[in-house]
C-alpha beads as a LAMMPS data file, in Angstrom:
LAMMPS data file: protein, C-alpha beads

378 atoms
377 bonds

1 atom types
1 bond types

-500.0 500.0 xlo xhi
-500.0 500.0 ylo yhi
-500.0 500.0 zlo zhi

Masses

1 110.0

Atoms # bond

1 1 1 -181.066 -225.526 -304.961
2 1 1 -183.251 -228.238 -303.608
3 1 1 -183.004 -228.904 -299.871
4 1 1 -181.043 -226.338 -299.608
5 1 1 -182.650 -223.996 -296.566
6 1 1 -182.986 -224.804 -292.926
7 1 1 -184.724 -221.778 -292.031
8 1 1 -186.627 -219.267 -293.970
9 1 1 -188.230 -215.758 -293.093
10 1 1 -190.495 -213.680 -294.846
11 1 1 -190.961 -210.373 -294.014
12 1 1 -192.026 -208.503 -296.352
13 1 1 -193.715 -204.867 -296.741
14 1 1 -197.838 -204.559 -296.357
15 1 1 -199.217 -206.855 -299.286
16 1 1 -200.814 -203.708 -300.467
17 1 1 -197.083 -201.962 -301.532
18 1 1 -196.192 -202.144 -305.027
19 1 1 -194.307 -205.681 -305.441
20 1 1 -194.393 -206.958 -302.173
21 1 1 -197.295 -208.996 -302.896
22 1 1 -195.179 -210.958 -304.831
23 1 1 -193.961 -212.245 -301.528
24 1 1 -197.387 -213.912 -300.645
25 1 1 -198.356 -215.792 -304.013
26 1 1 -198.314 -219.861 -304.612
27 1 1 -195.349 -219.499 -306.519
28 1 1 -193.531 -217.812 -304.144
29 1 1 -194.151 -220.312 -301.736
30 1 1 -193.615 -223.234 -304.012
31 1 1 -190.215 -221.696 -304.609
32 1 1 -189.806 -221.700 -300.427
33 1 1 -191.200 -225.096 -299.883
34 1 1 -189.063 -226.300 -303.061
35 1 1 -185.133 -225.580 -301.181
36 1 1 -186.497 -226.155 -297.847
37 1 1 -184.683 -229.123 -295.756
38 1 1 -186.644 -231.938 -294.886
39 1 1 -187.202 -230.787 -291.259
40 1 1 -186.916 -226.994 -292.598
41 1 1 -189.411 -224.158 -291.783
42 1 1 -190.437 -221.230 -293.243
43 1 1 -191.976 -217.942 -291.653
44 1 1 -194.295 -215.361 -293.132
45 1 1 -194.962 -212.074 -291.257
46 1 1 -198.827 -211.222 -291.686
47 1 1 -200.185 -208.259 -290.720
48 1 1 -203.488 -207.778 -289.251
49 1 1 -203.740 -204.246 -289.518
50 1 1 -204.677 -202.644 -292.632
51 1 1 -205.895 -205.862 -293.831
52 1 1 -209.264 -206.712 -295.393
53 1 1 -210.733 -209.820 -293.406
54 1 1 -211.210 -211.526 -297.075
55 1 1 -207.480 -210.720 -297.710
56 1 1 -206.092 -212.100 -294.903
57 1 1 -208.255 -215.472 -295.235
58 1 1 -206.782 -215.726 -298.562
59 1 1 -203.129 -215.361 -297.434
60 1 1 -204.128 -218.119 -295.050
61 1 1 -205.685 -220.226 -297.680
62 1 1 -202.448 -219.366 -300.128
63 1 1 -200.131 -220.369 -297.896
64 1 1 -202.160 -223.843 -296.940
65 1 1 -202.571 -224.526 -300.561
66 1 1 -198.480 -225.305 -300.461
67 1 1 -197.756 -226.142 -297.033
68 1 1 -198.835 -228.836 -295.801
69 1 1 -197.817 -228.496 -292.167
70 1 1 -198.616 -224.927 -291.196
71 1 1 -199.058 -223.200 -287.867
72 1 1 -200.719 -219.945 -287.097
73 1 1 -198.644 -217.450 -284.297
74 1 1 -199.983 -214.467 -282.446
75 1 1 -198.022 -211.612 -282.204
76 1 1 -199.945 -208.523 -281.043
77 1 1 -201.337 -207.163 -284.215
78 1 1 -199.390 -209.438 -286.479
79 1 1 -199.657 -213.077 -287.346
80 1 1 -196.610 -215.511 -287.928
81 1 1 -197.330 -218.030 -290.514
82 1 1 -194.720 -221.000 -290.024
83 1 1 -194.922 -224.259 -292.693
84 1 1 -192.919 -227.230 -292.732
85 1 1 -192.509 -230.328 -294.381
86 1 1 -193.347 -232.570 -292.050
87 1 1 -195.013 -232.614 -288.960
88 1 1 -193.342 -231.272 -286.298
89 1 1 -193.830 -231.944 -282.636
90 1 1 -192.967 -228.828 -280.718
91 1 1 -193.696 -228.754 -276.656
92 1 1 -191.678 -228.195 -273.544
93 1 1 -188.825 -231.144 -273.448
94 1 1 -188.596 -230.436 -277.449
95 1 1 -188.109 -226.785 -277.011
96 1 1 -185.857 -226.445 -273.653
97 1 1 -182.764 -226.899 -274.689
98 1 1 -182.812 -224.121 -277.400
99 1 1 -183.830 -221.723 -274.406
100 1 1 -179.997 -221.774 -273.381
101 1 1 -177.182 -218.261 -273.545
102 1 1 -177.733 -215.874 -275.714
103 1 1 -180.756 -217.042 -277.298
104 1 1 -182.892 -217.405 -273.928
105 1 1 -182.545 -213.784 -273.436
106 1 1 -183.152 -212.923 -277.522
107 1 1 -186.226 -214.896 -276.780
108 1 1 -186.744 -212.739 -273.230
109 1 1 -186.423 -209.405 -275.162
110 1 1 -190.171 -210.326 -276.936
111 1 1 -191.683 -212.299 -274.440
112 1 1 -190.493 -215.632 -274.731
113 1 1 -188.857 -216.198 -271.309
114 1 1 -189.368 -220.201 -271.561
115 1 1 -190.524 -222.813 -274.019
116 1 1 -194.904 -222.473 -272.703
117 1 1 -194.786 -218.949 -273.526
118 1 1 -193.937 -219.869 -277.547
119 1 1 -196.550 -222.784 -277.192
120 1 1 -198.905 -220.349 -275.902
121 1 1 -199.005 -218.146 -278.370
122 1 1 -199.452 -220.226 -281.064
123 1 1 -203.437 -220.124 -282.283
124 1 1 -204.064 -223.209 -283.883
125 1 1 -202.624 -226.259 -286.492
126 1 1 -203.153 -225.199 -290.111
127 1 1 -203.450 -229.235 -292.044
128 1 1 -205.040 -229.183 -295.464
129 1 1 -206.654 -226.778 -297.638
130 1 1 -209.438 -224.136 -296.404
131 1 1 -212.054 -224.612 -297.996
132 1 1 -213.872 -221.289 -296.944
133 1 1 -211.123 -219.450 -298.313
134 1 1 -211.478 -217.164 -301.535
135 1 1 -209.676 -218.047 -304.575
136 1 1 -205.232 -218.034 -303.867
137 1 1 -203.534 -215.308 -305.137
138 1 1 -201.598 -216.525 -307.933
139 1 1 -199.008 -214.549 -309.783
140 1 1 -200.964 -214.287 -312.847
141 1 1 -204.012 -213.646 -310.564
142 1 1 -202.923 -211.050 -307.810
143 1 1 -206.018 -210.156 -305.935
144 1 1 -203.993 -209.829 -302.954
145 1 1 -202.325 -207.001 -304.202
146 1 1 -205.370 -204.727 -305.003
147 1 1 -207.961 -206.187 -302.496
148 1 1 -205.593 -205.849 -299.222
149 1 1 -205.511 -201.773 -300.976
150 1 1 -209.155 -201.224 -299.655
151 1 1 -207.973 -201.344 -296.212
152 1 1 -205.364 -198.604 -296.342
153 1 1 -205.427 -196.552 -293.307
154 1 1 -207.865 -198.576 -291.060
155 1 1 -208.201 -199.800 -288.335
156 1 1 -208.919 -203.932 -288.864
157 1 1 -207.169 -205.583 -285.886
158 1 1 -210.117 -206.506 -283.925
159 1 1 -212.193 -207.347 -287.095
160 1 1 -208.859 -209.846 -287.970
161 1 1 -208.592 -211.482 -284.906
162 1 1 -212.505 -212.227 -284.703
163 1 1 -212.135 -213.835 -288.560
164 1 1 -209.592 -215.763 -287.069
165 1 1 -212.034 -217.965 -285.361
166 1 1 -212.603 -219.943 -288.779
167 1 1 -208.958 -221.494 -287.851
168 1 1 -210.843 -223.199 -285.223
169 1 1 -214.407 -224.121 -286.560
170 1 1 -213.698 -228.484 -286.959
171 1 1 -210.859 -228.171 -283.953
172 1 1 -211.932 -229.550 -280.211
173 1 1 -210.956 -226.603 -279.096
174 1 1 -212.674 -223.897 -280.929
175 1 1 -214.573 -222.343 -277.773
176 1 1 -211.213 -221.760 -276.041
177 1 1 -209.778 -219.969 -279.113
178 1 1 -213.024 -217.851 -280.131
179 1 1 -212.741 -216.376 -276.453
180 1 1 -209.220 -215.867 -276.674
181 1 1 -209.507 -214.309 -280.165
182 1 1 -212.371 -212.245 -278.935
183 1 1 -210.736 -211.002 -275.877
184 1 1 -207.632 -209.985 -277.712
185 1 1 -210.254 -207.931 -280.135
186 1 1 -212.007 -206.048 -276.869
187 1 1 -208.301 -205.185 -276.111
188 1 1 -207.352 -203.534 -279.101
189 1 1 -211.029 -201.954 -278.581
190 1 1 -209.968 -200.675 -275.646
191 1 1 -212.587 -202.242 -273.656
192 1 1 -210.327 -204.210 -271.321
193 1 1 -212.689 -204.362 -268.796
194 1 1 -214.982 -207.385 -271.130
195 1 1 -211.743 -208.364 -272.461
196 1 1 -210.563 -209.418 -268.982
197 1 1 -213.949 -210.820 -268.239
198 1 1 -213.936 -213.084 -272.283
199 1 1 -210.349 -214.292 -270.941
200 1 1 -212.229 -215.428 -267.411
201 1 1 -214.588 -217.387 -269.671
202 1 1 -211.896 -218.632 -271.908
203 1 1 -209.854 -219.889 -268.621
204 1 1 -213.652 -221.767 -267.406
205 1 1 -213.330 -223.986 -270.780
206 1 1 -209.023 -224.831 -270.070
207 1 1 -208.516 -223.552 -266.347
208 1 1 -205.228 -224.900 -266.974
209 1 1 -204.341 -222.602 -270.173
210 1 1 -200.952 -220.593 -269.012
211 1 1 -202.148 -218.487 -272.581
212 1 1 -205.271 -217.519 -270.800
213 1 1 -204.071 -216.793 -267.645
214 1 1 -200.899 -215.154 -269.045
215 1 1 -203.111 -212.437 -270.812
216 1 1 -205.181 -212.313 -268.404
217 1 1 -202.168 -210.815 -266.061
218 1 1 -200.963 -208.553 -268.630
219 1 1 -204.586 -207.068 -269.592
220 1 1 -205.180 -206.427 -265.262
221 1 1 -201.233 -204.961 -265.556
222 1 1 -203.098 -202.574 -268.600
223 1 1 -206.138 -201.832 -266.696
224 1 1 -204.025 -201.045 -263.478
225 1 1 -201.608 -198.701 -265.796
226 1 1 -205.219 -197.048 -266.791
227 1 1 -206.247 -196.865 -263.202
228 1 1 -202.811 -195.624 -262.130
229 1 1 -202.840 -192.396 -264.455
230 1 1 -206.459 -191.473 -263.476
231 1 1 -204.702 -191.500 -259.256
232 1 1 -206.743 -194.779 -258.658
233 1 1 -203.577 -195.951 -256.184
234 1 1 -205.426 -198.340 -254.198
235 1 1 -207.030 -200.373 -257.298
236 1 1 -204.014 -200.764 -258.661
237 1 1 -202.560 -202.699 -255.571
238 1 1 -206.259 -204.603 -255.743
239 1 1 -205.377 -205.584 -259.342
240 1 1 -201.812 -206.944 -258.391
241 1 1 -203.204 -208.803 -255.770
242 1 1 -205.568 -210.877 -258.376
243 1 1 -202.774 -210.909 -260.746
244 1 1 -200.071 -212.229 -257.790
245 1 1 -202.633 -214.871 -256.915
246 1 1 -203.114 -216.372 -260.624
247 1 1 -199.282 -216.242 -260.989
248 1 1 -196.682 -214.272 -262.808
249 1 1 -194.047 -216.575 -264.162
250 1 1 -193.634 -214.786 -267.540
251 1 1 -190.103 -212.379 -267.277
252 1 1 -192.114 -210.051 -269.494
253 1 1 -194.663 -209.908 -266.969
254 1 1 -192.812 -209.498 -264.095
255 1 1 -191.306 -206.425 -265.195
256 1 1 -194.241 -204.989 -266.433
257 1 1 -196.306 -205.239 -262.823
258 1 1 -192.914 -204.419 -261.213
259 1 1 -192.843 -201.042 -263.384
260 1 1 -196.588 -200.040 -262.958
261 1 1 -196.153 -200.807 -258.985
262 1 1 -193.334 -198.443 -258.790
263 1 1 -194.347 -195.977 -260.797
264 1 1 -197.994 -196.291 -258.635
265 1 1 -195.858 -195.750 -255.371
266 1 1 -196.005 -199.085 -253.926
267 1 1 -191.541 -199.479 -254.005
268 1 1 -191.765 -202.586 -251.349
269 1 1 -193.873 -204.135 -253.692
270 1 1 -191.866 -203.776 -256.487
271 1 1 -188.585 -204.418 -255.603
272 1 1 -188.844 -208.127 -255.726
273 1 1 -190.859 -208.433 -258.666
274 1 1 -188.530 -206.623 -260.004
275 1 1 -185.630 -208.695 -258.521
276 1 1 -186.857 -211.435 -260.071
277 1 1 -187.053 -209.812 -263.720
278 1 1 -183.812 -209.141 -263.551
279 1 1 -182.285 -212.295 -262.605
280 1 1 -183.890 -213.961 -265.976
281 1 1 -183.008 -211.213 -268.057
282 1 1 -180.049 -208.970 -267.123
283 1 1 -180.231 -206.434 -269.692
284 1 1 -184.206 -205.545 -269.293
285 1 1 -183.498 -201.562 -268.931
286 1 1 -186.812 -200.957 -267.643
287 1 1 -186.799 -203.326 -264.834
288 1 1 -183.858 -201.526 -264.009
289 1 1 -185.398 -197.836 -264.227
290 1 1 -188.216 -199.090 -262.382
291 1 1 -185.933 -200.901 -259.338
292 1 1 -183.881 -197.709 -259.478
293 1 1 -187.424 -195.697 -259.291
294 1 1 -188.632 -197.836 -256.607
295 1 1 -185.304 -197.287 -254.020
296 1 1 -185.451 -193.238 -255.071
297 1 1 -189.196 -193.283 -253.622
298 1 1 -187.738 -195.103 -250.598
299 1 1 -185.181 -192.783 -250.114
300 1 1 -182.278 -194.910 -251.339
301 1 1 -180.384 -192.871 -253.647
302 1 1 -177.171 -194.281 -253.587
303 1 1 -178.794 -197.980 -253.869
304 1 1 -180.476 -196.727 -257.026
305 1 1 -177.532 -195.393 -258.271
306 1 1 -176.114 -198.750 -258.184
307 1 1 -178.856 -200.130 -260.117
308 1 1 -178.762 -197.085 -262.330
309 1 1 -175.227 -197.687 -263.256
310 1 1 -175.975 -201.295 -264.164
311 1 1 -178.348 -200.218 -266.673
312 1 1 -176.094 -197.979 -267.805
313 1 1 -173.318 -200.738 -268.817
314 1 1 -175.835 -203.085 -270.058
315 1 1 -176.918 -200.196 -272.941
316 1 1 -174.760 -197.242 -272.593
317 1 1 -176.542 -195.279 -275.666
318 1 1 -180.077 -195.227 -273.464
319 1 1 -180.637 -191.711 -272.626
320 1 1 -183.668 -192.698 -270.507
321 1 1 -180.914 -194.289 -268.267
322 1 1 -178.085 -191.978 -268.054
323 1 1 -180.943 -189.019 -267.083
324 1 1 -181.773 -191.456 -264.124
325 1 1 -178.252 -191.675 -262.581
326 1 1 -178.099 -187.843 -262.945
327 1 1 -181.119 -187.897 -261.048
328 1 1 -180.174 -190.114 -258.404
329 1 1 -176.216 -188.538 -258.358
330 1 1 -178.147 -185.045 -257.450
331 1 1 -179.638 -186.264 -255.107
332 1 1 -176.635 -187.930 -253.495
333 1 1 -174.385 -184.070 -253.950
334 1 1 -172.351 -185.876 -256.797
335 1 1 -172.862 -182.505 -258.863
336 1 1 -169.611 -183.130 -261.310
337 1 1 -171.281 -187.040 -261.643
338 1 1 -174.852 -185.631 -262.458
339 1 1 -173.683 -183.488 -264.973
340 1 1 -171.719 -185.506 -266.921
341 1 1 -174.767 -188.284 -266.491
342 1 1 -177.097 -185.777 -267.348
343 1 1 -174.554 -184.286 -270.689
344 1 1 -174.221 -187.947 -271.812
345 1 1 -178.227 -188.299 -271.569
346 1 1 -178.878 -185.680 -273.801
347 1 1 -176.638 -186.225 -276.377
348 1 1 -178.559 -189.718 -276.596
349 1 1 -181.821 -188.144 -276.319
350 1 1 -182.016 -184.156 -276.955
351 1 1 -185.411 -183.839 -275.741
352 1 1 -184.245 -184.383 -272.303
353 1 1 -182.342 -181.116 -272.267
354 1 1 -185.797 -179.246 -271.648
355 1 1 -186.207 -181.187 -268.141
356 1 1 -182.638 -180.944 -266.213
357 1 1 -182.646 -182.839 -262.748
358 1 1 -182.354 -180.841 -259.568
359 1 1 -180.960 -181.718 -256.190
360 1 1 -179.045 -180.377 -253.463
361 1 1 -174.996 -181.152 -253.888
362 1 1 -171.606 -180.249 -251.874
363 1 1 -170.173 -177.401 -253.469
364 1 1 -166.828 -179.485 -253.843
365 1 1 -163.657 -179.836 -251.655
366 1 1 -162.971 -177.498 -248.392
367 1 1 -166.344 -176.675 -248.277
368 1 1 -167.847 -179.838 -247.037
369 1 1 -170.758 -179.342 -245.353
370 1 1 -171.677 -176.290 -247.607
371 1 1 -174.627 -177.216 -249.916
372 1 1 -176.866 -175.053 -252.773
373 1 1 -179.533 -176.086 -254.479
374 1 1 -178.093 -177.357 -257.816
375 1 1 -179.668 -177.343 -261.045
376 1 1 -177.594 -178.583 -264.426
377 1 1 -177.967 -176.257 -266.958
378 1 1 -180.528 -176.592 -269.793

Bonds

1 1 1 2
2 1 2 3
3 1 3 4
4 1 4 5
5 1 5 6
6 1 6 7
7 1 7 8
8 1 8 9
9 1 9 10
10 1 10 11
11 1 11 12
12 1 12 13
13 1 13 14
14 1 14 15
15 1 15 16
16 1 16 17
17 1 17 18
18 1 18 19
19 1 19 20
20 1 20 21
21 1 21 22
22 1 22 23
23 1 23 24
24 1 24 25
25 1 25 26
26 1 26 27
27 1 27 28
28 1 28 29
29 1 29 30
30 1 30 31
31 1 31 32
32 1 32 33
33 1 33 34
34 1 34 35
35 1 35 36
36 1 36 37
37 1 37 38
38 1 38 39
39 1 39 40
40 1 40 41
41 1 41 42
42 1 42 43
43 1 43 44
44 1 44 45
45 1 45 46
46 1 46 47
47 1 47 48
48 1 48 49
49 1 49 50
50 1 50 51
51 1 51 52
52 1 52 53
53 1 53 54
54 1 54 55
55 1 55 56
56 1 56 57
57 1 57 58
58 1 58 59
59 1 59 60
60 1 60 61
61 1 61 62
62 1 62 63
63 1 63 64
64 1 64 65
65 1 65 66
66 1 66 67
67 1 67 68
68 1 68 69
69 1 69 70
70 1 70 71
71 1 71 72
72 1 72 73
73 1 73 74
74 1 74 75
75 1 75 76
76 1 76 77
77 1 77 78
78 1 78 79
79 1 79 80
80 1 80 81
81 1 81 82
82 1 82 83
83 1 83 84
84 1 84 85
85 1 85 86
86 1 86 87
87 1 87 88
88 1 88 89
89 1 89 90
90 1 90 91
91 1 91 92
92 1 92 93
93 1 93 94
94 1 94 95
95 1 95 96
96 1 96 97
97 1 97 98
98 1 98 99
99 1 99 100
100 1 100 101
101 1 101 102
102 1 102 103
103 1 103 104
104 1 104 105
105 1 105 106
106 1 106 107
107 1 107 108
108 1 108 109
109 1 109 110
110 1 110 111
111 1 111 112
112 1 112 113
113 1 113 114
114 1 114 115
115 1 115 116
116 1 116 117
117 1 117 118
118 1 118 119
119 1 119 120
120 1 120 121
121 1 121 122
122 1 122 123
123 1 123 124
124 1 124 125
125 1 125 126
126 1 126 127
127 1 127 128
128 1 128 129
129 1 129 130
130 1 130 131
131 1 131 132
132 1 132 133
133 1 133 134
134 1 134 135
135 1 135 136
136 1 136 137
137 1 137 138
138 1 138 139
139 1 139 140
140 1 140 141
141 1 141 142
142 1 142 143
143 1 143 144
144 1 144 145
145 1 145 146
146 1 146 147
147 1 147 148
148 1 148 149
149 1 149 150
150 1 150 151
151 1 151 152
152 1 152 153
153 1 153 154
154 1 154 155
155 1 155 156
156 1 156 157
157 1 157 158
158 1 158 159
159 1 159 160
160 1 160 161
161 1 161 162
162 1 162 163
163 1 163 164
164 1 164 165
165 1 165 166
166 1 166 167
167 1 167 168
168 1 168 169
169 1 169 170
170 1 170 171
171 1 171 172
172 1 172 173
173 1 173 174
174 1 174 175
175 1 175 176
176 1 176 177
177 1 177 178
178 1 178 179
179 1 179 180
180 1 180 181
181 1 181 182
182 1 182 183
183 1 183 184
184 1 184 185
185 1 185 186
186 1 186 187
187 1 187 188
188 1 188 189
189 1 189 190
190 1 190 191
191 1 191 192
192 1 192 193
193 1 193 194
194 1 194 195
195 1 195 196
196 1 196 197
197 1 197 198
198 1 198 199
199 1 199 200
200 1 200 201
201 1 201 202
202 1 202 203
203 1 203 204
204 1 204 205
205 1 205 206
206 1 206 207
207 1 207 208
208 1 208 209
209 1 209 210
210 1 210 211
211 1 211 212
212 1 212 213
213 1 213 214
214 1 214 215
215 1 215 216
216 1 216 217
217 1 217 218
218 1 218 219
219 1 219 220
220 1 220 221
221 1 221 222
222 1 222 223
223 1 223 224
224 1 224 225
225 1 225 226
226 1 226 227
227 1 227 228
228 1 228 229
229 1 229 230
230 1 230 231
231 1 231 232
232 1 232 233
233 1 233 234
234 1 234 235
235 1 235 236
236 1 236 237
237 1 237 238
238 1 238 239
239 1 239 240
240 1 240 241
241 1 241 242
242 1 242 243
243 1 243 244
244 1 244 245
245 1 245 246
246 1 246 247
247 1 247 248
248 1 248 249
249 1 249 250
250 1 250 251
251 1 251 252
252 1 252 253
253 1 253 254
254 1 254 255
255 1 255 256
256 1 256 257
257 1 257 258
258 1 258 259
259 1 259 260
260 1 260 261
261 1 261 262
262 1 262 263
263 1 263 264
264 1 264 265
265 1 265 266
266 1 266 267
267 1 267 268
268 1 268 269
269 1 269 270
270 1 270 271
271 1 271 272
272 1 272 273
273 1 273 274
274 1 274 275
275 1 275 276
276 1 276 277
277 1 277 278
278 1 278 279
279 1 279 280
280 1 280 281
281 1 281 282
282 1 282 283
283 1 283 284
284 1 284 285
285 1 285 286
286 1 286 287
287 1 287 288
288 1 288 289
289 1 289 290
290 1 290 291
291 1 291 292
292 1 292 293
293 1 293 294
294 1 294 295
295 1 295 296
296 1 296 297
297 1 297 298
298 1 298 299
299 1 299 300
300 1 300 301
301 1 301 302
302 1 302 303
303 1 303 304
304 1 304 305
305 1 305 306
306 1 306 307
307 1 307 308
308 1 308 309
309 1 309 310
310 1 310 311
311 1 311 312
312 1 312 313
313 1 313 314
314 1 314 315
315 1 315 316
316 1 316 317
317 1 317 318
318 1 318 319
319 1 319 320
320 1 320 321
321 1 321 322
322 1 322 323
323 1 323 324
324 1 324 325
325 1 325 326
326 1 326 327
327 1 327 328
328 1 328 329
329 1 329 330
330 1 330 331
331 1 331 332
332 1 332 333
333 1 333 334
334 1 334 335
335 1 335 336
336 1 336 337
337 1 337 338
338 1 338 339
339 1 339 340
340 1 340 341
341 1 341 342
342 1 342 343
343 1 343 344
344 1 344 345
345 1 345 346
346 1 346 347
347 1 347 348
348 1 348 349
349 1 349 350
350 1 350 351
351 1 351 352
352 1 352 353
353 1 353 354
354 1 354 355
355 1 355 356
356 1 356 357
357 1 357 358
358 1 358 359
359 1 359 360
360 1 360 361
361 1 361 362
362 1 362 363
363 1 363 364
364 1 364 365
365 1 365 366
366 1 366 367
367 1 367 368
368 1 368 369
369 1 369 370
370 1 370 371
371 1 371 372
372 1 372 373
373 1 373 374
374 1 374 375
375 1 375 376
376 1 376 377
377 1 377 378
């Protein structure tokens, strides 16, 4: 019925699957606008993958043609669509006190560890119609359907996010979002290198843009990932260093420079990055693997069994953890605790069975003192 719907979400299959572009048409999203609550909102997944650039301006245009309030949201290779009613003022004092409990650390688990990191990723106000866009898709006209079809099976993510730019073309700040757009293209080019240098020119137009110089810390934490596999140690404590110095506030962040700098072997450096992950989010299981990494390289094993066994209760079906404490219990001679650890971590994860830990254990009571190399069976 009318007024009916505080919140609704749209997620449907690629437009280009038989029915689901029923999901995207102007009657669809008269329906949607039709029970919505006066200060309801309504979310539609779009993908930018697989996508036509025509098609997706016309899902932008369709959706426009109802809304009158919409909002474009980045989310990696995805786009989140949100339309309301009215306008709604969204910004830090509006937004805090939903970033409370159990929702602040939902809204950790993808990157949202306060209110500026949602504000940053939205890409601009959608008010009125486009009038660059093709022709809506209609029920009784569903071009959607068939045109998004020619894209099947390519790659259109960096094309998408370039398009995007016509989101921008009358707004005052259209520079800042072209060079965002455009450095988020370079990324999924794999060209990080000019994508970190189209985020330095982005920052030169809004120095004070926490979206600019939050990507720009997560694209150095990709390029020092890149760097770390090819045995580049040193360049990836140069990276950190730039990153440390424009600031890591983002919990997603943290972790992920705290990760890459243990795995790297640089444990003192990780540790309190890591520290501080884990005091915003609790249950981030790879902060933990990597603080439990980070005190095995220093020699800690009992410490990072601690930490192992913390990750453990906070998701006891991760196999990834479980292996870990078997790790660390073999090398502390717990040989009954590393094989049930290691037992428990395979029957969560089977393909761990091929790569048993190994350690050196006590053989067990009256013959302390005694050790063997110890290796759980495969």
């Amino acid at each position: 019925s009318a007024g009916s719907a505080a919140v609704i979400t749209s997620d449907p299959f690629n437009p280009w699957t038989a029915g689901a572009g029923s999901l995207y048409t102007v009657e669809y999203f008269q329906d949607c606008f039709r029970v919505l609550e006066d200060d309801g909102v309504m979310a539609v997944w779009v993908p930018l993958y697989q996508m036509p650039v025509k098609e997706l301006r016309r899902i932008f245009g369709t959706f426009r043609k109802v809304f009158p309030e919409a909002t474009a949201w980045s989310a990696e290779s995805d786009v989140i669509l949100t339309g309301t009613r009215k306008p709604v003022v969204l910004d830090v004092s509006s937004l805090s006190p939903l970033w409370l409990g159990e929702a602040a650390q939902d809204l950790s688990r993808v990157g949202l560890s306060r209110p500026g990191d949602l504000l940053a990723s939205r890409i601009a106000e959608l008010r009125g119609p486009d009038r660059g866009a093709p022709p809506p898709h209609t029920d009784f006209s569903p071009r959607l359907e068939y045109g998004s079809a020619r894209a099947y099976n390519r790659y259109t993510v960096p094309e998408n996010l370039r398009e995007m730019s016509f989101l921008s073309e009358n707004g005052p700040e259209s520079a800042f979002i072209r060079a965002t757009l455009e450095a988020k293209a370079l990324r999924w080019e794999g060209r990080l290198a000019q994508a970190v240098d189209k985020l330095e020119e982005a920052r030169g137009i809004k120095p004070q843009s926490a979206e600019a110089r939050d990507l720009l810390v997560r694209f150095l934490a990709m390029q020092g990932w890149d760097l770390a596999g090819g045995g580049q140690r040193s360049a990836v404590l140069a990276l950190f260093r730039r990153a440390e110095a424009l600031g890591m506030e983002r919990q997603d962040l943290l972790s992920t420079w705290g990760a890459l700098l243990a795995w790297a072997g640089y444990p003192s450096e990780a540790k309190p990055i890591l520290l501080k992950a884990l005091e915003e989010w609790p249950g981030d299981i790879r902060a933990w693997h990597a603080y439990g990494d980070a005190l095995m390289r220093q020699g800690k094993p009992w410490q990072a069994s601690l930490a192992l066994s913390e990750a453990v209760r906070q998701v006891p079906y991760n196999g990834a953890s479980w292996y870990r404490l078997a790790q660390a219990a073999s090398r502390l001679g717990q040989g009954d605790l590393a094989k049930e650890a290691f037992l428990i971590a395979i029957r969560h994860d089977s393909k761990l069975k091929d790569s048993p830990p190994s350690g050196r254990v006590t053989t067990g009571a009256g013959q302390q003192g005694t050790v063997k190399t110890f290796r759980l069976p495969g």
